[in-house]
VMD Tcl script that draws the C-alpha trace (Angstrom):
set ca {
  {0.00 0.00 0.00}
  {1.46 3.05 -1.16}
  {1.52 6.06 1.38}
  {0.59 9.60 -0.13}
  {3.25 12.17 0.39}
  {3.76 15.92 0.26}
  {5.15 16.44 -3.34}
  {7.40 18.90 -1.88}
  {8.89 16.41 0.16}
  {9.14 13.95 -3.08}
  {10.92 16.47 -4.99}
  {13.23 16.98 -2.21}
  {14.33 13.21 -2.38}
  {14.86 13.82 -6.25}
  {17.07 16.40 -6.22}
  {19.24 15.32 -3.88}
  {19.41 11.79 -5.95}
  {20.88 13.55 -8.68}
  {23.11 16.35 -7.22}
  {24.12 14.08 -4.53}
  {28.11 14.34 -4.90}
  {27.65 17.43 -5.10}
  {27.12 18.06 -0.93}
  {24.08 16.43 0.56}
  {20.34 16.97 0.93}
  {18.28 19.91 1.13}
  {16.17 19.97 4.23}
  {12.35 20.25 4.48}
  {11.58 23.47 6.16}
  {8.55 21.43 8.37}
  {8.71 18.35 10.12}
  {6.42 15.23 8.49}
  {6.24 11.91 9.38}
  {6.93 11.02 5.45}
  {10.44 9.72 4.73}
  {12.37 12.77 3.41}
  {15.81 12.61 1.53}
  {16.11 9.50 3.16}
  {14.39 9.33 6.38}
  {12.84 5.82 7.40}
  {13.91 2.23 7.76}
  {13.13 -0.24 4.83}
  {14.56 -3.37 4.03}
  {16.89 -1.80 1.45}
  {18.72 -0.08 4.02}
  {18.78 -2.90 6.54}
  {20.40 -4.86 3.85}
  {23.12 -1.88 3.48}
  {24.38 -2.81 7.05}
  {25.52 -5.57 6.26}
  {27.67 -4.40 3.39}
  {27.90 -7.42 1.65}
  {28.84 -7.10 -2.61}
  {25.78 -8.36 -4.60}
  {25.15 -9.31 -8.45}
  {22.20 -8.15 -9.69}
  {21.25 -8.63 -13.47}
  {19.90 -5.37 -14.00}
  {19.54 -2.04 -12.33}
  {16.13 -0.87 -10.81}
  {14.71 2.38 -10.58}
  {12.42 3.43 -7.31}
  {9.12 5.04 -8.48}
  {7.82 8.08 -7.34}
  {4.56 9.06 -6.79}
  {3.39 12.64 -6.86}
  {-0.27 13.32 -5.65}
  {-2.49 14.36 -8.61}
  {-3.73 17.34 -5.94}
  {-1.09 19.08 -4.37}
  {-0.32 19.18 -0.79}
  {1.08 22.40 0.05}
  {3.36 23.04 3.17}
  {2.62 25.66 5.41}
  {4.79 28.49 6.11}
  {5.87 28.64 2.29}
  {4.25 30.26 -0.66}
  {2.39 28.35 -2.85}
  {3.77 29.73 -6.03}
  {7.39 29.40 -4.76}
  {6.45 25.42 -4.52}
  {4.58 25.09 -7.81}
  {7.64 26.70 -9.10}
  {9.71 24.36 -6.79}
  {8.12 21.21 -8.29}
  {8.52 22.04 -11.94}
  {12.54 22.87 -10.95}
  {12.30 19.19 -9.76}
  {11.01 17.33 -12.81}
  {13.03 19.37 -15.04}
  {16.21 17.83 -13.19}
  {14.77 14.27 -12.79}
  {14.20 13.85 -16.63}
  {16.73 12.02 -18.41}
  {18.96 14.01 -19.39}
  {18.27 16.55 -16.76}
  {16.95 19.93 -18.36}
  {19.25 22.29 -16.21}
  {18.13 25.40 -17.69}
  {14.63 25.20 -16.62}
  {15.27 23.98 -13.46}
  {17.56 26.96 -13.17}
  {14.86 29.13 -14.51}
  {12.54 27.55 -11.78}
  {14.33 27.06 -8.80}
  {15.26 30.59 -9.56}
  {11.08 31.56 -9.44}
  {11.05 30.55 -6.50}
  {13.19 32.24 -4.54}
  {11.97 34.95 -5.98}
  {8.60 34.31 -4.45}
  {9.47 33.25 -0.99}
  {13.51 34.63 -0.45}
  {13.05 32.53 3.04}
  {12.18 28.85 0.93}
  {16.22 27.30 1.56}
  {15.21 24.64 0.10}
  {15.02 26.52 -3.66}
  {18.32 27.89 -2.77}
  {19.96 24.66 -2.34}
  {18.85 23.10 -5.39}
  {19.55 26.28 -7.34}
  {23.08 25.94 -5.71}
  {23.34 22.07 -6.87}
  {21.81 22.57 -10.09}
  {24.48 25.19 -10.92}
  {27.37 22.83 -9.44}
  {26.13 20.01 -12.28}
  {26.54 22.63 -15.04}
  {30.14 23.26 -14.06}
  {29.10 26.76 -12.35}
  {31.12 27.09 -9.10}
  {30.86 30.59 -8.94}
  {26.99 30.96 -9.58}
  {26.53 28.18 -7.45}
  {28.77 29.91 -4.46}
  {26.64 32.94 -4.89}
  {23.57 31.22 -4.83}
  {24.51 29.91 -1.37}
  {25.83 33.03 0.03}
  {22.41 34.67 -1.07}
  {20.75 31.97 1.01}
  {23.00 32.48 3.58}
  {21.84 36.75 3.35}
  {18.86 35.76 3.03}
  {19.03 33.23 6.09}
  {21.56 34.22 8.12}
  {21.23 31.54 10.96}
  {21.25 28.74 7.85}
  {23.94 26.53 9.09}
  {22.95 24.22 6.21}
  {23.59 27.79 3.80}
  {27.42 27.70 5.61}
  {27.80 23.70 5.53}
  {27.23 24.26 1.36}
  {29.32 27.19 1.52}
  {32.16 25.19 2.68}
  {31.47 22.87 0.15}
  {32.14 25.04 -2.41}
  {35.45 26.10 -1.00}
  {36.60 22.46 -1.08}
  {35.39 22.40 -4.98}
  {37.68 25.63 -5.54}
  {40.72 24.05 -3.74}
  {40.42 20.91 -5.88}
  {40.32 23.18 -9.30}
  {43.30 25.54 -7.83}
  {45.43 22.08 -7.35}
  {44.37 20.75 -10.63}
  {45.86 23.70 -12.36}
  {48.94 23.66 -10.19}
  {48.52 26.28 -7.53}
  {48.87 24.34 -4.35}
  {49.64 27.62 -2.31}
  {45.54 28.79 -3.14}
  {44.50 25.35 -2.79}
  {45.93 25.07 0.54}
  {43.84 28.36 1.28}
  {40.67 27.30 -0.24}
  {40.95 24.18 1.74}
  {41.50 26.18 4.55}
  {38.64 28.27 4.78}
  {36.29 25.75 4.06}
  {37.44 23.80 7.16}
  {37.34 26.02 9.48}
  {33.67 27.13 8.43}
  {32.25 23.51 8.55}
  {34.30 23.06 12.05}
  {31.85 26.27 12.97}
  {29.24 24.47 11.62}
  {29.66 20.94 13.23}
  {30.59 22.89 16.64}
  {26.99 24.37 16.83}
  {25.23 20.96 14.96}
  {27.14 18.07 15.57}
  {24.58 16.37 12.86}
  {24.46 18.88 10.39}
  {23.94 16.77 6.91}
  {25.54 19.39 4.83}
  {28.50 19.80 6.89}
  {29.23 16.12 7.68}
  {28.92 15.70 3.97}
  {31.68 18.25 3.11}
  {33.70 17.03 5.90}
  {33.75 13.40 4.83}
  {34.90 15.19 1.43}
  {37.62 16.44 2.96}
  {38.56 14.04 5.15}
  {38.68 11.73 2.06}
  {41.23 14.57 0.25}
  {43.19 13.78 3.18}
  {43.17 9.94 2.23}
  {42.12 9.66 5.62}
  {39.37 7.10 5.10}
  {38.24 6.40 8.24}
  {37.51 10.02 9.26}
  {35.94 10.49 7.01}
  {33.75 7.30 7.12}
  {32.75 8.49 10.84}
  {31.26 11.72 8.97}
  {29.60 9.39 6.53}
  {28.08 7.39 9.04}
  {26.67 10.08 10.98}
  {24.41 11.32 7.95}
  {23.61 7.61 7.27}
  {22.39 7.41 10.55}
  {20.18 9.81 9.89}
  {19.16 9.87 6.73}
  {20.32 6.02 5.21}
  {19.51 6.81 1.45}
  {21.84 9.91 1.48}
  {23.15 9.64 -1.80}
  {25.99 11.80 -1.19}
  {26.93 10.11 1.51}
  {26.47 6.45 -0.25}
  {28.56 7.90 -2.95}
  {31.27 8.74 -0.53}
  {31.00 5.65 0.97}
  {31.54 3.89 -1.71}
  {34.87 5.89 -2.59}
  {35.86 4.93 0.03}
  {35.79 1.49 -0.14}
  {37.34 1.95 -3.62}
  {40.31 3.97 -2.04}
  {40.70 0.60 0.38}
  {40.41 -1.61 -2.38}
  {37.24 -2.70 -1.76}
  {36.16 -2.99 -5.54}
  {33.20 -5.19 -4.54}
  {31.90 -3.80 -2.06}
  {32.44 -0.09 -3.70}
  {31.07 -1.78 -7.19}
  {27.62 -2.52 -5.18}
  {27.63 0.28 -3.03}
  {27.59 2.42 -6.74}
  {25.50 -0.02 -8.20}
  {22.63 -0.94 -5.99}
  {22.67 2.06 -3.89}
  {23.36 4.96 -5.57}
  {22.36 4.38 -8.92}
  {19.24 2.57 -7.82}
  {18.13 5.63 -6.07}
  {19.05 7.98 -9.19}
  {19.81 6.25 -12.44}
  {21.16 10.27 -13.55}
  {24.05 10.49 -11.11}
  {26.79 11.74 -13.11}
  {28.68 11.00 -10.16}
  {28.04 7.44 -9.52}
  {28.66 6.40 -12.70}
  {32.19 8.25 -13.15}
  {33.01 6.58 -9.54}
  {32.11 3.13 -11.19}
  {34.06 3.31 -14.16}
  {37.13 4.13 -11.60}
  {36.14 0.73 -10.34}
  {35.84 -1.57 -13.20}
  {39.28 0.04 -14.19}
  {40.40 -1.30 -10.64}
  {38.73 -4.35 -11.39}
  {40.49 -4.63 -14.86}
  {37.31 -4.50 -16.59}
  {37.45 -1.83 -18.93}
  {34.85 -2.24 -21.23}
  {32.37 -1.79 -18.62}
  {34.71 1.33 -17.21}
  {34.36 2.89 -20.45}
  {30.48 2.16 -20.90}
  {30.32 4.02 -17.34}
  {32.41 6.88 -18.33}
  {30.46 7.64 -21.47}
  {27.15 7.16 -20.24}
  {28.16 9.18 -17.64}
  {29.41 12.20 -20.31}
  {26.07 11.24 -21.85}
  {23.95 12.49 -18.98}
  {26.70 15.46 -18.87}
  {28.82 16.48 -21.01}
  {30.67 18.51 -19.07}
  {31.66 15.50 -16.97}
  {35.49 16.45 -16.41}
  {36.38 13.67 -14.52}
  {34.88 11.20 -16.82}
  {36.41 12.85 -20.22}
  {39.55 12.60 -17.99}
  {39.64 8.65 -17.54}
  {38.37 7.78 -20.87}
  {40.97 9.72 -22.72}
  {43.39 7.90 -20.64}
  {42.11 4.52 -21.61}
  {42.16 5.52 -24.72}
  {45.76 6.49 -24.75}
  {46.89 3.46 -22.74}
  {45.65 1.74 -25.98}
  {47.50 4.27 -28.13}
  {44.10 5.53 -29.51}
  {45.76 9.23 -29.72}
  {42.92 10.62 -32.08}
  {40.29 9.63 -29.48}
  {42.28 10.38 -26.32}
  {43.13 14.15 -27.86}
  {39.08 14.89 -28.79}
  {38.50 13.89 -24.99}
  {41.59 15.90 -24.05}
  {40.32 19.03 -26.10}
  {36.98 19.08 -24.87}
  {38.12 19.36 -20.88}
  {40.89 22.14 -22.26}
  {37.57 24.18 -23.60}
  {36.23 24.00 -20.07}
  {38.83 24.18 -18.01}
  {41.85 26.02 -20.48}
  {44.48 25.81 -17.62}
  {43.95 22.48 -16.44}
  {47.53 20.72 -16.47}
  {46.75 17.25 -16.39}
  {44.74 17.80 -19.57}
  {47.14 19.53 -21.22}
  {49.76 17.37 -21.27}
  {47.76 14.65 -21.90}
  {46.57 16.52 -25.08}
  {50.20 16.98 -25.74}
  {51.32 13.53 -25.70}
  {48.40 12.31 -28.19}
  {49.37 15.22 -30.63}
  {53.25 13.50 -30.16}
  {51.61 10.21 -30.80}
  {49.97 11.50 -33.66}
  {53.11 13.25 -35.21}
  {51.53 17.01 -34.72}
  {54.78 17.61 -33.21}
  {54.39 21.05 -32.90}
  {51.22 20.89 -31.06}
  {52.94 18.63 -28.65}
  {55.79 21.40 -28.16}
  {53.19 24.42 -27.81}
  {50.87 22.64 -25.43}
  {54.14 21.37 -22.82}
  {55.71 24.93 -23.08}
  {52.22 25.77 -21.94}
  {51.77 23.59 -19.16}
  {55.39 24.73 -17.72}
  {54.42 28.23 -17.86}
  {51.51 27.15 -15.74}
  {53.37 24.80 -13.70}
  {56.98 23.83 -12.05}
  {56.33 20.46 -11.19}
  {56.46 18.87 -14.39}
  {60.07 18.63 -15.14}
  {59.43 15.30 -17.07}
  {58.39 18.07 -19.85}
  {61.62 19.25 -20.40}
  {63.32 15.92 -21.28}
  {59.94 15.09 -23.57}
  {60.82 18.06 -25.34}
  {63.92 17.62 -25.80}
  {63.59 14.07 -27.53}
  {61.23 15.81 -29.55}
  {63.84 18.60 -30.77}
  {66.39 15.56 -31.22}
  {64.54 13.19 -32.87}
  {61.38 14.39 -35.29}
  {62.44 17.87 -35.86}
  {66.00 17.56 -36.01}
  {66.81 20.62 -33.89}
  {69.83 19.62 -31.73}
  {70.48 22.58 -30.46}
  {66.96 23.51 -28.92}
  {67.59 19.95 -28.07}
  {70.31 20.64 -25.81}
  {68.71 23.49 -24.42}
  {66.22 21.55 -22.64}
  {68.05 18.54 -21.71}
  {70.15 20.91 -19.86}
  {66.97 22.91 -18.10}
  {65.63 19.12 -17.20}
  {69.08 18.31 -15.75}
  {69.48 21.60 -13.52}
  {65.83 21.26 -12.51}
  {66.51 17.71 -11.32}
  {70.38 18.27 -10.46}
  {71.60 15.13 -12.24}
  {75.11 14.67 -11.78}
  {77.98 15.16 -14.65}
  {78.29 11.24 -14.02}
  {74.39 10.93 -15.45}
  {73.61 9.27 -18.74}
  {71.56 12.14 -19.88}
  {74.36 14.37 -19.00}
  {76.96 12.41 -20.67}
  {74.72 12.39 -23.51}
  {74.77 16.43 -24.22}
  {78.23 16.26 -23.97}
  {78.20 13.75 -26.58}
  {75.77 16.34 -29.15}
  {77.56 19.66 -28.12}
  {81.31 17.93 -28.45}
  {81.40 15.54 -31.24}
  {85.21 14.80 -29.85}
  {83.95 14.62 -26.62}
  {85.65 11.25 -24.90}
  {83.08 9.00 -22.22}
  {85.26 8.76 -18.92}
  {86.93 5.69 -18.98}
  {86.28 2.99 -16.85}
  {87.25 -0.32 -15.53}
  {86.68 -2.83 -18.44}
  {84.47 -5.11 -15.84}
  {82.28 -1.45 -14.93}
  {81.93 -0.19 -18.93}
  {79.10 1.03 -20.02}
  {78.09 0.42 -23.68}
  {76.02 3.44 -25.43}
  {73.96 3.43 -28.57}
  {73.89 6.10 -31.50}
  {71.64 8.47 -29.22}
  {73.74 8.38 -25.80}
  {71.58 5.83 -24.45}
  {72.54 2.82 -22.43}
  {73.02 -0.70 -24.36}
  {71.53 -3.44 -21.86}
  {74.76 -5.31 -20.23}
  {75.91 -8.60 -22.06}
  {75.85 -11.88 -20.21}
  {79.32 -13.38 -19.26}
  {79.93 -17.10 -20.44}
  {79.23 -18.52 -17.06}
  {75.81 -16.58 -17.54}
  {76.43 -13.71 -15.04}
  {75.38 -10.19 -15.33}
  {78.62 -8.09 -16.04}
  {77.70 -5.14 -14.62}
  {74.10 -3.69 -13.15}
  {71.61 -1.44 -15.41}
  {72.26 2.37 -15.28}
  {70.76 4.10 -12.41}
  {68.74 6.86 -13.87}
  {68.57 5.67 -17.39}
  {66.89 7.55 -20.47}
  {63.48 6.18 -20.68}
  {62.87 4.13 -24.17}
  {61.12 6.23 -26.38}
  {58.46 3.35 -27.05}
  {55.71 3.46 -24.73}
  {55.21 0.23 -22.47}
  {51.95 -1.77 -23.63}
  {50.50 -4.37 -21.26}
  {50.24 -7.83 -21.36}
  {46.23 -6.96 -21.99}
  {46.50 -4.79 -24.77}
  {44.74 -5.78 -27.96}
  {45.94 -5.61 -31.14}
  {46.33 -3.09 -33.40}
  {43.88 -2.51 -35.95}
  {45.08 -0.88 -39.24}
  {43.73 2.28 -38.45}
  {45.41 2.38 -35.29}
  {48.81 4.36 -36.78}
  {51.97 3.73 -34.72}
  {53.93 6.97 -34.63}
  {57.54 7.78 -36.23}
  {58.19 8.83 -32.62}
  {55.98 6.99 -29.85}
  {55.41 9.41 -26.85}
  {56.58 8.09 -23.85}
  {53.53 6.11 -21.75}
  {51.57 8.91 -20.20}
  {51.99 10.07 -16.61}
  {48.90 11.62 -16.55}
  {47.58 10.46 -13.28}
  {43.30 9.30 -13.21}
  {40.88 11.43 -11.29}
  {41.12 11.14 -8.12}
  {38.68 9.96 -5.52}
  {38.65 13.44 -4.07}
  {37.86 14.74 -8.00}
  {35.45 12.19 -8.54}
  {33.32 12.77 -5.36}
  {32.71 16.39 -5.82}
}
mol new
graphics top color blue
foreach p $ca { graphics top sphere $p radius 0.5 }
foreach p [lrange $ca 0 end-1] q [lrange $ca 1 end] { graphics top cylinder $p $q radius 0.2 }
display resetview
């Protein structure tokens, strides 16, 4: 028998379903006994305790009912809610229509400036389109608006944690520090005051987790559970962490039969998935997850970011570099992407591009000295430049201070000094070069030994490695003159993926 509910309270549940990573629930202003965002015991969340990794052969969905004749909450204008509910379906269709919900979510503040509920999902809404800064104002207005809203500060802080995860994206780990920062000490203030604040303990579990401090951040977790069990930011996080213990089966249903069974749209859930079937070695189903996820939003960062890297691990440098291009257009100083464009235009033999874009992302950033060498073995090999060359195998070796004694070293005094002699050493301790400087692997003795050990820090092989899992190469799939080295472009992180 199906109970009737306040659609305001339905539409609450909804909303948070499908901007769940991005911070928690919105509360109801009034107390009901109807489950809201979560609230109530039913056998799917008794079967959560126990934790326990399930198959299940196909995904459900959970049905929602909304009352042919609305029931209207008191205390809130009428119009704000009608406005409210047509925000709501506008998000829950598949894909979500953000721009009317922004439209309506936005009517409704207008109608009732006190409704924090509207502000909330404005806020979300915003975060799912990519706009941190409209969705920061949005809470601050709430917070104006509200001003003893601790949930306004808990999704303030929120935001501030988003921010410090862009700033160290790009590079800038001095204004991610500060970012990071402010948004703990304003969800301490929070949590100080209301020990089970949702939004807060949501954001704290976040950062907790950018910590890789799991279990902190699992006690945050837990406290929303406790309160509200189908939390599906806090399911989501939950699940991260598992993955970040390597708990793939556990995280895999978590994702599965929690998150996505409560909303089939999260963007989120889906990305986090994919992260697991790649831990799982499974990546046909991580790559199904990662575009259906860039399906239901294209501006999916995180999942753009992972595909292109599957796609470059199978030296598919056309498809990684489309992926690559389209983050660059959002985000045109984030590193990771950069270089990662970069290294498909080297695999594609757009040499050029590959120069441009790493002189780019070392103007942006010092910690990728790794750059300067690539560049150099560009300047050597494809465009014959030995001089430019030289220049930056000598900026890569003061940047990492490589001794004289270093192969790479040696091997710019070989292409400045064509006389220049190697130091000579004991026959039983020579090393054997090839045409390019680099290290010949030692020859056996006749009793089988090893003559002498492999080079320290030796030149890494132009040829990227390919695993034991690769496929093979279809004809289309061109091998380049000069392979780029494998890429070092690191995959989201959890702390990425759960925001």
């Amino acid at each position: 028998m199906q109970r009737q509910q306040h659609w305001v309270t339905v539409p609450l549940l909804l909303i948070v379903a499908i901007l769940a990573a991005c911070g928690g629930p919105a509360q109801t202003t009034k107390q009901d006994k109807v489950p809201s965002a979560g609230q109530g015991a039913t056998t799917e969340e008794s079967a959560q305790k126990k934790e326990e990794p399930e198959e299940a052969s196909e995904l459900t969905v959970r049905q929602v009912i909304v009352p042919e004749t609305p029931q209207y909450i008191e205390g809130i204008d009428k119009g704000a809610q009608d406005a409210f509910k047509e925000g709501v379906v506008a998000v829950y269709t598949a894909p979500p229509d953000f721009g009317v919900a922004v439209e309506k979510f936005s009517d409704a503040i207008k109608k009732d400036k006190q409704f924090l509920e509207a502000y909330f999902n404005l806020g979300m809404t915003y975060e799912r389109m990519g706009e941190k800064e409209k969705a920061l104002a949005t809470y601050q207005d709430a917070l104006t608006n509200n001003p003893d809203s601790l949930d306004a500060k808990g999704y303030v802080g929120k935001i501030f944690l988003a921010k410090a995860r862009d700033s160290r994206i790009a590079g800038n780990d001095f204004e991610a520090d500060q970012w990071t920062d402010k948004a703990k000490k304003l969800l301490d203030e929070v949590s100080v005051k209301e020990p089970d604040n949702v939004a807060a303990n949501n954001s704290l579990a976040l950062y907790w987790l950018s910590k890789d401090d799991t279990k902190t951040a699992e006690d945050y977790v837990k406290k929303v559970l406790s309160i509200e069990p189908r939390n599906v930011a806090a399911l989501n996080t939950r699940g991260l962490i598992n993955y970040m213990n390597k708990n793939y089966q556990i995280a895999k249903w978590i994702f599965e039969q929690k998150v996505l069974q409560t909303d089939p749209n999260s963007t989120e859930a889906l990305t986090n998935l994919g992260l697991t079937y790649l831990a799982m070695n499974e990546k046909p189903r991580a790559v199904a997850s990662f575009q259906k996820a860039i399906q239901l939003d294209p501006e999916n960062v995180p999942a753009r970011m992972n595909l292109a890297a599957i796609y470059l691990d199978y030296l598919n440098y056309a498809a990684a570099q489309d992926q690559y291009r389209l983050v660059i257009e959002q985000q045109p100083e984030n590193v990771e992407a950069l270089i990662g464009f970069g290294t498909s235009s080297w695999g594609l033999q757009a040499y050029q591009d590959a120069v441009s874009t790493y002189e780019k992302v070392l103007e942006l950033s010092k910690k990728h000295n790794m750059l300067l060498e690539r560049l150099g073995k560009i300047y050597e090999g494809p465009l014959s430049d030995t001089k430019t060359a030289v220049d930056y195998y000598k900026k890569y070796i003061a940047a990492e201070n490589l001794p004289p004694t270093h192969v790479l070293a040696q091997k710019v005094q070989i292409l400045e000094n064509s006389n220049f002699e190697m130091p000579k050493q004991p026959d039983s301790e020579q090393q054997q070069l090839d045409e390019q400087g680099n290290p010949l692997p030692p020859q056996p003795s006749d009793d089988g030994a090893t003559k002498q050990e492999p080079t320290e820090n030796p030149v890494p092989a132009d040829s990227p490695p390919v695993s034991n899992d690769q496929p093979e190469k279809s004809q289309t799939d061109q091998v380049p003159i000069a392979p780029p080295p494998a890429e070092d472009v690191p995959q989201q992180s959890e702390e990425q993926q759960s925001e």
